[in-house]
C-alpha positions in Angstrom: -0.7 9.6 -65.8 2.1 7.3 -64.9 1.6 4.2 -62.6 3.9 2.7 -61.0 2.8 -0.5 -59.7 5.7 -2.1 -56.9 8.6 -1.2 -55.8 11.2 -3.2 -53.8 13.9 -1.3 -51.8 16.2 -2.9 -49.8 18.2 -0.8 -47.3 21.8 -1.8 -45.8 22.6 0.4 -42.9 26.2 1.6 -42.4 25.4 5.2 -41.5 22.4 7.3 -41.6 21.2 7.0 -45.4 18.5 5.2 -47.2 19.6 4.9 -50.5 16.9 3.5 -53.3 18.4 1.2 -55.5 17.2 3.1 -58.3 18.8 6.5 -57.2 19.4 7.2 -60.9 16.6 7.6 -61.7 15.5 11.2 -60.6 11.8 10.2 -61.2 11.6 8.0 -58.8 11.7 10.0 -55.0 14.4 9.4 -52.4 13.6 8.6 -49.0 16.3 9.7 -46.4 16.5 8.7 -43.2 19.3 11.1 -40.6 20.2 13.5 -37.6 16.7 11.6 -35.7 14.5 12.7 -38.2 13.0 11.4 -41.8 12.6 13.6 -44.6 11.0 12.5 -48.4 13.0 14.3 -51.1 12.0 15.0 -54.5 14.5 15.7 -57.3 13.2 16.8 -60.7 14.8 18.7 -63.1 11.6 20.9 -63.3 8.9 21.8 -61.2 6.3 19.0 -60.9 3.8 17.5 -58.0 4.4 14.1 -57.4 1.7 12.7 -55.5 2.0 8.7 -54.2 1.0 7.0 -51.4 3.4 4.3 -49.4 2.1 1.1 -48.5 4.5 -1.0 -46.2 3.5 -4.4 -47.1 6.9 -6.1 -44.8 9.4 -4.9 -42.7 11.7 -6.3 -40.8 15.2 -5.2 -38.4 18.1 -7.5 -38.1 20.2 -6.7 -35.5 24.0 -9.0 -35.7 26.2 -7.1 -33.4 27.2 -4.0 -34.8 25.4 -4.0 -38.2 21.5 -3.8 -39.2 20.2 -5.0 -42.1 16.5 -3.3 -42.9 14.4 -4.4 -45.8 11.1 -2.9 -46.8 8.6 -4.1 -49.5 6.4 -1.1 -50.7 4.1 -0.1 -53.2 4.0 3.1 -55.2 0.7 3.8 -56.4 -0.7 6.9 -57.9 2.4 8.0 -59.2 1.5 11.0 -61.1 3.6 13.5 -63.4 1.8 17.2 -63.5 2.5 19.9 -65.9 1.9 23.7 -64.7 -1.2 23.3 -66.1 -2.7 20.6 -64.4 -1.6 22.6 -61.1 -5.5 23.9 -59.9 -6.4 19.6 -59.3 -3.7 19.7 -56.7 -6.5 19.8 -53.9 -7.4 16.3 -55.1 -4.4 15.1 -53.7 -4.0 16.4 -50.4 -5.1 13.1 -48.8 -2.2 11.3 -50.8 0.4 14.1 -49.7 -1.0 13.9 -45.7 -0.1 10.2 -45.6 3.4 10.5 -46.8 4.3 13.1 -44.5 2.7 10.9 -41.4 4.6 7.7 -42.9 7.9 9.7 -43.2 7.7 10.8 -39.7 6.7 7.3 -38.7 10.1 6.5 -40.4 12.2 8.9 -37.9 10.9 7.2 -34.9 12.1 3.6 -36.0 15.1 2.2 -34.3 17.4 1.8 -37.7 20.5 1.5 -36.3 22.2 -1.3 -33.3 22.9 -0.4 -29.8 27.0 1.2 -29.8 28.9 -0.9 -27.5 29.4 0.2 -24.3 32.7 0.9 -23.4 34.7 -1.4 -20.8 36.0 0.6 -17.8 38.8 -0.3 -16.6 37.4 -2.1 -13.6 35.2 -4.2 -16.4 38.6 -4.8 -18.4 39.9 -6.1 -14.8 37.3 -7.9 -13.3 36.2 -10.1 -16.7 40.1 -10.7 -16.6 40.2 -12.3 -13.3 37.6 -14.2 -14.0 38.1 -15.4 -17.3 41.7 -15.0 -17.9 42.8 -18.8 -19.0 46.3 -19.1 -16.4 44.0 -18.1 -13.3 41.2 -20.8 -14.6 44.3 -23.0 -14.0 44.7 -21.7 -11.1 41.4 -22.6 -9.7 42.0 -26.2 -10.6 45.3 -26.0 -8.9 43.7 -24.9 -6.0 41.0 -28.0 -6.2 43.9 -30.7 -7.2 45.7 -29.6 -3.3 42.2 -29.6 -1.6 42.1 -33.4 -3.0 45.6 -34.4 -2.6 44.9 -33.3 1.2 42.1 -35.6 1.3 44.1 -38.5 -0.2 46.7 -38.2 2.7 43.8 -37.7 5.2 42.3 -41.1 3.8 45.7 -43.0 4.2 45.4 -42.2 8.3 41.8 -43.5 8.4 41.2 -46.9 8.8 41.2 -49.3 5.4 38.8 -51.3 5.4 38.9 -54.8 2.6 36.4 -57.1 1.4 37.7 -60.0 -0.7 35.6 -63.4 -2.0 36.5 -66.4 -4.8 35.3 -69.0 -6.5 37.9 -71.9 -8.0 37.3 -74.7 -10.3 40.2 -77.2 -10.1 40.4 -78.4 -13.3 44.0 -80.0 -12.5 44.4 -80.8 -8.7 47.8 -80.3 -7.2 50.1 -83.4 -7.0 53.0 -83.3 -4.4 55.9 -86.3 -4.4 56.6 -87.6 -0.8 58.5 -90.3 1.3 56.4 -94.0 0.9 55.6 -94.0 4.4 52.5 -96.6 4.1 54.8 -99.1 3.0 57.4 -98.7 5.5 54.3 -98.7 8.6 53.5 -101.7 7.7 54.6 -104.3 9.6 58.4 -106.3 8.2 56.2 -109.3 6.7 53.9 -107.3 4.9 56.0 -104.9 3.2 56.6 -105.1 -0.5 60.7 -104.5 -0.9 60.2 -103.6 -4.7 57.7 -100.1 -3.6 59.1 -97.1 -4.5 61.0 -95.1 -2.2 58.5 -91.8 -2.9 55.4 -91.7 -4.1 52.8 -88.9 -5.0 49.4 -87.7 -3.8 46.6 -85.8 -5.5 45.8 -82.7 -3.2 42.3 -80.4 -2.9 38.8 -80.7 -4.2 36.9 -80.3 -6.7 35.6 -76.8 -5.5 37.2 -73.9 -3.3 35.4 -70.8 -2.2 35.8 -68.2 0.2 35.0 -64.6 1.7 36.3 -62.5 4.3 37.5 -58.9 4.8 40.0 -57.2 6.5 40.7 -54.0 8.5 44.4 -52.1 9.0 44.8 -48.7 10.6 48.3 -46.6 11.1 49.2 -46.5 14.7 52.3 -44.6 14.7 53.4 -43.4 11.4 55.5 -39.8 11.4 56.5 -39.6 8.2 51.9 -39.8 6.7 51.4 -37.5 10.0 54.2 -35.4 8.3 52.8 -35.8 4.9 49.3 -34.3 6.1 51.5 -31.1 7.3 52.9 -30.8 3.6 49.7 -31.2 2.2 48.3 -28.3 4.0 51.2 -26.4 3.2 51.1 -27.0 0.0 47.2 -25.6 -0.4 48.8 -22.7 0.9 51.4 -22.2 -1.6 48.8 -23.1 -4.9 46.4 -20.3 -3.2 49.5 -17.7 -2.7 50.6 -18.5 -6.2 47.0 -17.9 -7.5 46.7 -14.6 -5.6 50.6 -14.0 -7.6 49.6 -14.9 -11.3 45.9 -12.8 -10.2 48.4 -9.7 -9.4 50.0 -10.5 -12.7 47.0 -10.6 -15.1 45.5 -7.4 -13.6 48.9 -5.6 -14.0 49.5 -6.1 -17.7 45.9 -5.8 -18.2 45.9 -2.4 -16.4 48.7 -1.7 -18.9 47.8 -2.6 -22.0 44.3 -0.8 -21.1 46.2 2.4 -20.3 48.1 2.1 -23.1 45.8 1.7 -25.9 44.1 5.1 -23.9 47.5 6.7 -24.5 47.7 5.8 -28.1 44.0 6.3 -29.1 45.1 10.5 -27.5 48.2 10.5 -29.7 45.8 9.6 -32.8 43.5 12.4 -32.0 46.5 14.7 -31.6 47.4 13.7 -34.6 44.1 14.5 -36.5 44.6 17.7 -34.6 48.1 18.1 -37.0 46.5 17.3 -39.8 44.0 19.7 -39.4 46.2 22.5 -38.9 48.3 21.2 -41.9 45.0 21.2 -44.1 44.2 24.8 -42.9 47.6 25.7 -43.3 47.5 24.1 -46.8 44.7 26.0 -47.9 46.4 29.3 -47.2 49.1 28.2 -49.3 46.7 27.2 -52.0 45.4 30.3 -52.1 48.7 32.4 -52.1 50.3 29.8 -54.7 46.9 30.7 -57.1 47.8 34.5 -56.6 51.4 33.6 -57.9 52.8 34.4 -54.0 53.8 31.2 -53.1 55.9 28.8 -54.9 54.6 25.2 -55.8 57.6 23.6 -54.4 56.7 24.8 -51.1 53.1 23.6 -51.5 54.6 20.1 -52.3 56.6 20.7 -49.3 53.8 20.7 -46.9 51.9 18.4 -48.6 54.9 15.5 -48.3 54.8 16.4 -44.6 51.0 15.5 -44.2 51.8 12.4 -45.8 54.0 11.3 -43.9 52.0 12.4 -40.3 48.9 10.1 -41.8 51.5 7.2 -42.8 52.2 8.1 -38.7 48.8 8.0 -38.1 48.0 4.8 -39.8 50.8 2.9 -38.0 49.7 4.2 -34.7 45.8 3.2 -35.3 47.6 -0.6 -36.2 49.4 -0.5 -32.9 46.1 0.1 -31.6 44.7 -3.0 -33.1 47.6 -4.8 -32.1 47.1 -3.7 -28.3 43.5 -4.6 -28.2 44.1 -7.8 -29.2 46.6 -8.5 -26.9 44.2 -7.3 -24.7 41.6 -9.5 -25.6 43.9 -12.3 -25.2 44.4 -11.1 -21.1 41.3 -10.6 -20.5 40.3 -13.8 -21.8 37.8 -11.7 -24.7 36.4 -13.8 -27.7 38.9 -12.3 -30.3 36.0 -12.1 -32.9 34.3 -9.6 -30.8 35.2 -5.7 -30.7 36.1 -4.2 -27.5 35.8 -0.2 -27.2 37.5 2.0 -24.1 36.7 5.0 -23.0 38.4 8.3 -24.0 41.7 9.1 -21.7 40.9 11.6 -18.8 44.2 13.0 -17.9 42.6 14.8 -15.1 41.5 11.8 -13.0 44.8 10.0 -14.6 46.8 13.0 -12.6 44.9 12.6 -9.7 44.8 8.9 -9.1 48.6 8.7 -9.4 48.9 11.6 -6.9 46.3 10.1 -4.3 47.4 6.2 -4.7 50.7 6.1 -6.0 52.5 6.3 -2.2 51.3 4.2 -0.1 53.8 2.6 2.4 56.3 -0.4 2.0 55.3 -3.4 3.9 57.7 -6.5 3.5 55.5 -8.8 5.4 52.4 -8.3 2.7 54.6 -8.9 -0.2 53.2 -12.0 -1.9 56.6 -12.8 -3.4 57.8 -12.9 0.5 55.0 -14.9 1.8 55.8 -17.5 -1.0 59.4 -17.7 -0.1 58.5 -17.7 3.6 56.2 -20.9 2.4 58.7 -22.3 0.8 60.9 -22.4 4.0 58.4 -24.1 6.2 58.4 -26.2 3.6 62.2 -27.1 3.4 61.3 -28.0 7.3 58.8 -30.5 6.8 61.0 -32.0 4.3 63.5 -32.3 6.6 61.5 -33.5 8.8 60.5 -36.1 7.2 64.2 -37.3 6.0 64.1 -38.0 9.7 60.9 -39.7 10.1 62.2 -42.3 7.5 64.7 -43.6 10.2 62.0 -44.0 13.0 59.8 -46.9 13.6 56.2 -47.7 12.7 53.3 -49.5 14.5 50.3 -50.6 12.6 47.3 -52.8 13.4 45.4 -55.3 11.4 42.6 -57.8 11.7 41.1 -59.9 9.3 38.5 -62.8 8.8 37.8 -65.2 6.1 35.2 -68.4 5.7 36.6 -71.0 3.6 34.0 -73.6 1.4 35.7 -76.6 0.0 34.3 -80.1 -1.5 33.8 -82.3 -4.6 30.5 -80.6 -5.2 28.7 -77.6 -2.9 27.0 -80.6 -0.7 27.3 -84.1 0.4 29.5 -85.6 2.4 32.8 -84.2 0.8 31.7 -80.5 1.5 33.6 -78.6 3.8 33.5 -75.1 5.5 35.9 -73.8 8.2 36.5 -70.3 9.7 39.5 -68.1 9.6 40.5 -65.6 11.7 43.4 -63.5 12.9 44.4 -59.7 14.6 48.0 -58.7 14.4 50.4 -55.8 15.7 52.8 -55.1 13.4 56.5 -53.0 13.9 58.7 -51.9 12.0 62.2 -50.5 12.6 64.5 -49.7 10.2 68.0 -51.1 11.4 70.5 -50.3 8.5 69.7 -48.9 4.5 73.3 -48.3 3.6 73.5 -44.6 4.7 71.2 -43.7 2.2 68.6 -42.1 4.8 71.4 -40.1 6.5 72.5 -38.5 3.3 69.2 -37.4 3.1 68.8 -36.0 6.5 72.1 -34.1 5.5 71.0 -32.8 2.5 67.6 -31.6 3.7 69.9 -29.8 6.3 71.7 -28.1 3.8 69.2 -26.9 1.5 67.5 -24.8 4.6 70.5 -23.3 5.3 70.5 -21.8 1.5 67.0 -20.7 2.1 68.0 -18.6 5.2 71.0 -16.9 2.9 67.9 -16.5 0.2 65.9 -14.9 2.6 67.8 -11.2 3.4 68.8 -11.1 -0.8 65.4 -11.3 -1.9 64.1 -9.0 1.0 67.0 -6.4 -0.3 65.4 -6.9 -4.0 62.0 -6.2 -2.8 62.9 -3.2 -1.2 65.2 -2.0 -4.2 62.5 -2.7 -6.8 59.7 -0.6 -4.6 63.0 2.1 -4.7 63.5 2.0 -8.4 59.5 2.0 -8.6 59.2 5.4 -6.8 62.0 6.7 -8.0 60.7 6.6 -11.9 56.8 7.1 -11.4 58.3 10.4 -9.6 60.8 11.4 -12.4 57.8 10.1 -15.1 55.6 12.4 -13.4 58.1 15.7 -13.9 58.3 14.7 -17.0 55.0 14.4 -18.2 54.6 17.9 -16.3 57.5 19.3 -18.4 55.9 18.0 -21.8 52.3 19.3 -21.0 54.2 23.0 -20.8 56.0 22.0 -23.9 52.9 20.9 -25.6 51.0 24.3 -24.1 54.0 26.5 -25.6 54.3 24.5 -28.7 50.7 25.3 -29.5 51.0 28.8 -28.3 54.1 29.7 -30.5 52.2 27.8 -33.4 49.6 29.8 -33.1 51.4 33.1 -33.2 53.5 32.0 -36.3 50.5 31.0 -38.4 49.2 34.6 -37.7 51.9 36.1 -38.5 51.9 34.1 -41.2 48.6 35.1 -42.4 49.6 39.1 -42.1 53.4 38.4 -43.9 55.2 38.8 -41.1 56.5 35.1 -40.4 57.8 33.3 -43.5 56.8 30.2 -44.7 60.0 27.9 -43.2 58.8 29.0 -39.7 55.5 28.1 -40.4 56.8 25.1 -41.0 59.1 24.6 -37.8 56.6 25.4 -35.9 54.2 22.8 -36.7 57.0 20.2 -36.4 57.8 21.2 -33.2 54.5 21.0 -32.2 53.8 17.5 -33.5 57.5 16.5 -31.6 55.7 18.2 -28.5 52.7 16.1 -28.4 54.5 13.1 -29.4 56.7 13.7 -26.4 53.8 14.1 -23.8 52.2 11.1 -25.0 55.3 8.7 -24.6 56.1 11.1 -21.6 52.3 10.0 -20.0 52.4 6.3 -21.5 55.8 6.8 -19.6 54.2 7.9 -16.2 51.2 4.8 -16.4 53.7 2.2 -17.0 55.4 3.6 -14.2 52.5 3.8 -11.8 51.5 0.3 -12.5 55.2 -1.0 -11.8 54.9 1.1 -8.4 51.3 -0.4 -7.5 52.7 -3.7 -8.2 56.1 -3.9 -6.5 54.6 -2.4 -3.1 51.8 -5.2 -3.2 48.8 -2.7 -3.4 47.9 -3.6 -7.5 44.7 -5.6 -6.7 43.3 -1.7 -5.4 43.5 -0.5 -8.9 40.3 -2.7 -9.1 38.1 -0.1 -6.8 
């Protein structure tokens, strides 16, 4: 009898298999774990009963993402080798046997392998952009910067209010020089003819403090009233912008979504090629081992496969490419994966059919309501070109107690009140013709705006025209193709029996599966064709934030 005291199997799951790390070793059993079921499997070159019993001492399940890592410690015990002759004690071993098959089946129901990633709909791709795309996170702040530079004009109409207090230590007082006028008021007798003609007198205290405050509020001031209209307007224009760069992000997300679709369809059309070529290649096999078929043409077919993978290959890296430019929209960690759905033509078909025409309305064109912002604007700046020139009444007050003396009490300490209110105006009279030229050229640029306004109405109209006109020409087009594709495959079809019975030779067997690839290459740049242009329709007629619902 052979014992085998521990063993220590370590499992790294990538697909369905358990694989012991001793697998060469065909005395030890394999433990298989796939298709929702477990199953022990015992390879011997010769017929033996192997009876153990499984003792899970550890196990654990790591889940990181899209790998598991599961380890088990177990024991095999009772490992026992039996000849043919040893075969009437096998009733002595049922218990052993009964416990594998319940720990095997305990096996299937374990969850071995992570969660798959749900798949981002399109209205998951779009919303997680808007809200995490970097340029509208901007945006918001934007929006909060105009809500506070409306607040900073709003404070500059209410009334400022000013404290103010000091303390001074004269270290040096201030001398002043001045006429000798206590000699020259003293009587002619008593006055000294060799004084000096000046002399000078130290001025101030020791100490000097004071405290007050003051108060000033704008009586009649156009061009802050003004300022306060800009402000608003200007909220206005960041929120309009936002809603702009918001119409941006969800149509090139929309895009790039729809076209990694497009280009995860051409792949599977592609395996579909490759799978005829393989069936097509064993037929040739077969024929060139019967000494019918030539091994050039073998080699033939076999260069044209290659090159459909090398096609394949570059169309699964453009797929890459797109997702991450995807990821970078939407705002997605790049270190994560992001899956999509499979392309449903059907609902594809029907959404552009249902949505695509909806009705040209200047007035909700965000690109309009910008330019119509931007004219109000012009106003108010004109407007206040012209406030510059007109007066402005303001009103103050202010109050102040004033401490002064050789030291903070005695008989050289001093205190006194001060106190004033005040009207103040100001007119401008003359600036050198500076604030006319401005008045002028605030004149001028609103005239260009009005010239602006018909041109870019014109380009908004032409570009919904252009729009329509190519999702409708995309769509016959994409039509056309999907026939193409239909009769490509149905030719195909007939060629590769014919084929198979000797009536079609080899080169049209060949033609025909190139013009089917070229017919499924064409519908899928025909319908990347048609989504690029539905997106460009959605967009230019203002409606692109419905592609959300």
């Amino acid at each position: 009898m052979d014992i085998k005291k521990e063993q220590r199997i370590v499992f790294n799951i990538s697909g369905s298999e358990l694989i012991n790390k001793h697998k060469d070793n065909k005395n030890i059993p394999r433990l298989r774990v796939g298709g929702g079921e477990s199953l022990i499997l015992i390879e011997d070159d010769r017929i033996t009963l192997i009876n153990y019993f499984i003792l899970v001492i550890n196990s654990s399940v790591v889940f990181h993402k899209n790998k598991c890592t599961f380890a088990l410690t177990v024991s095999l015990n009772d490992y026992v080798n039996h000849s043919n002759a040893d075969s009437q004690n096998n009733n002595c071993h049922k218990p052993s046997i009964m416990k594998t098959k319940i720990i095997a089946l305990l096996l299937g129901f374990m969850p071995l392998t992570a969660p798959a990633q749900k798949p981002f709909s399109l209205k998951e791709c779009l919303d997680y952009a808007v809200e995490h795309n970097d340029k509208l996170q901007k945006d918001k702040l934007s929006m909060e910067s105009a809500i506070q530079s409306k607040r900073e004009i709003v404070g500059a109409l209410l009334p400022q209010i000013n404290a103010f207090s000091g303390l001074n230590y004269n270290i040096q007082k201030t001398t002043i020089a001045m006429p000798n006028f206590v000699n020259a008021m003293m009587p002619p007798a008593m006055q000294d003819p060799n004084a000096p003609k000046y002399m000078t007198v130290t001025m101030g205290m020791d100490y000097g403090a004071n405290w007050g405050g003051s108060i000033s509020q704008q009586i009649v001031n156009f061009s802050l009233f003004n300022a306060l209209n800009i402000a608003d307007l200007s909220g206005e224009m960041t929120e309009i912008g936002a809603k702009i760069n918001t119409e941006d992000v969800i149509a090139q997300t929309a895009g790039l979504y729809y076209s990694i679709q497009v280009l995860t369809y051409a792949v599977e059309l592609f395996d579909e090629s490759i799978a005829l070529m393989n069936r097509t290649l064993q037929m040739l096999e077969v024929n060139k081992a019967s000494g019918l078929m030539r091994p050039v043409d073998v080699k033939q077919l076999r260069v044209n496969k290659i090159n459909l993978e090398t096609e394949k290959l570059s169309m699964i890296q453009a797929i890459d490419i797109q997702k991450n430019l995807l990821k970078l929209q939407m705002g997605f960690p790049m270190e994560e994966k992001i899956e999509l759905p499979p392309i449903n033509i059907k609902n594809m078909e029907e959404e552009i059919l249902t949505n695509a025409l909806t009705a040209f309305d200047m007035s909700s064109q965000l690109s309009f309501k910008m330019f119509k912002s931007r004219q109000k604007m012009l106003d108010l700046q004109y407007k206040a070109a012209v406030y510059e020139t007109l007066p402005m009444l303001s009103l103050s007050a202010n109050y102040a107690m004033n401490y002064m003396g050789d030291d903070f009490k005695g008989e050289t300490f001093h205190k006194f009140p001060v106190s004033a209110i005040s009207l103040n105006l100001r007119v401008p009279i003359f600036t050198g013709l500076s604030k006319t030229a401005g008045i002028k050229k605030a004149e001028i640029e609103r005239q260009k705006s009005l010239r602006d306004e018909r041109s870019l109405s014109q380009s908004l109209a032409m570009a919904y025209g252009n729009a329509l006109m190519s999702l409708e020409q995309s769509r016959k087009t994409m039509d056309s193709q999907k026939r193409n594709k239909e009769m490509a495959q149905e030719v195909f079809d007939v060629i590769e029996n014919n084929y198979k019975e000797g009536i079609s030779s080899l080169s049209d067997l060949l033609n025909a599966n190139s013009a089917l690839i070229r017919s499924q290459m064409n519908y899928v740049n025909a319908l990347n064709g048609c989504m690029k242009a539905y997106i460009d329709l959605k967009k230019s007629n203002g409606t692109i934030s419905e592609i959300k619902k």
